[in-house]
Phi, psi and omega in degrees: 000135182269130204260158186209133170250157191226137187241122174063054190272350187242037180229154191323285167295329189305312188316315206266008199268296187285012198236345157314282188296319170342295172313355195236005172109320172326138130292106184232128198265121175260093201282157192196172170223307149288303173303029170355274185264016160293302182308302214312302182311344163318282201298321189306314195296346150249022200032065161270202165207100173323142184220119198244117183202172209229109165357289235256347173270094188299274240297338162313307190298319195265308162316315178296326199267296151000307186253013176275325191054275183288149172201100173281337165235135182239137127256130215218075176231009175289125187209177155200156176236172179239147179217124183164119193345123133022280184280334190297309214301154185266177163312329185274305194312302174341269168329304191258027136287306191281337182274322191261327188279315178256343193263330158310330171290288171355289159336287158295341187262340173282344191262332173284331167260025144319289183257349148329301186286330168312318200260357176079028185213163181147176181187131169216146199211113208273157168234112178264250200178122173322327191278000149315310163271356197216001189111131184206123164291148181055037165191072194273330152307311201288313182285332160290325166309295176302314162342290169323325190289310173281325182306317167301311185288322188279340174286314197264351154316285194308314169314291207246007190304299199271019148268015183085016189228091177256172183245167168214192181194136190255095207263069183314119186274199182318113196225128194265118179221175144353296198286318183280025178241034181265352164335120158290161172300332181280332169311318194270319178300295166359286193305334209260338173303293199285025152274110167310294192308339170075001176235191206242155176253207183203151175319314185268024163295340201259358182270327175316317216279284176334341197244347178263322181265013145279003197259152172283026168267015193242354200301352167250034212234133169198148179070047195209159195244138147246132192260139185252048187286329201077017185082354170324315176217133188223000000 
């Protein structure tokens, strides 16, 4: 059975990543930091394995994989934002938007190809964000940490691509989750003007992408962001 880890697995999108790929055969470690008995329910309900270690901490990180050993897949989707001026965010909010989203995939990707590059196989597939590619006022952090993420996918595409291992990267547009539902009805209507597709997306669009760049119909496909937006950024 081919094993698969999930970063930030017990959050609204991770939940639909991981119960995808489960549905896809995967064996899956539902990685949490916080979310306890959310991952534990998870995993049972997909015979995975909850897993608790904190992004943003190598020697945490490097330990886990370690003791994990073999992997065929990394998602690299744990992340969190701040919504606020600029000149507002402190140094700390700043540093751990930049420490879990982009130095944590980082993280997680140094450790896991450790027993990749050896065995010549693998796949990793980071999750950014459309405000990666285009910008976001007032989430400036957030949107330079996802920037990264692509920049990171396509550099580390190219390094390894000849050991048989590719990345991709999943640029998600508005996804009615958790994080978004602090929104008012009159804010979603606004955001829902600037949808072409006219609908809102859902976890499981970004879990569908994911479960397609983990598949061999995907297997010539490497370095590349696919956005899964509604036409929002194009």
């Amino acid at each position: 059975m081919r094993s698969a880890l999930v970063t930030g697995g017990a959050g609204g999108i991770g939940e639909a990543i991981c119960r995808r790929l489960a549905e896809d055969g995967f064996e899956v470690y539902v990685n949490y930091a916080h979310s306890e008995e959310k991952a534990l329910k998870i995993a049972k309900e997909i015979n995975g394995k909850a897993i608790r270690f904190d992004v943003s901490g190598k020697k945490e990180v490097d330990s886990v994989f370690c003791s994990i050993g073999h992997l065929d897949l990394l998602v690299n989707n744990a992340g969190i934002s701040e919504i606020g001026l600029f000149t507002d965010i402190s140094d700390d909010i700043s540093e751990k938007i930049l420490n879990i989203n982009l130095k944590g995939a980082m993280n997680c990707a140094r450790a896991a190809l450790k027993n990749m590059i050896k065995e010549h196989n693998g796949n990793i597939i980071n999750i950014s964000s459309m405000w990666g590619q285009c910008g976001a006022s007032c989430e400036v952090d957030y949107s330079a940490s996802k920037a990264g993420m692509i920049g990171f996918t396509k550099a580390l595409a190219k390094e390894i691509a000849p050991s048989g291992i590719r990345v991709n990267c999943v640029a998600p547009g508005f996804i009615m989750t958790e994080m978004n539902s602090r929104f008012s009805e009159e804010d979603l209507s606004l955001i829902l003007e600037d949808i072409p597709l006219g609908i809102f997306g859902k976890p499981k669009h970004i879990a569908d992408a994911v479960s397609f760049l983990a598949s061999d119909k995907s297997e010539y496909i490497t370095g590349q962001v696919l956005a899964v937006n509604g036409g929002m950024v194009i």
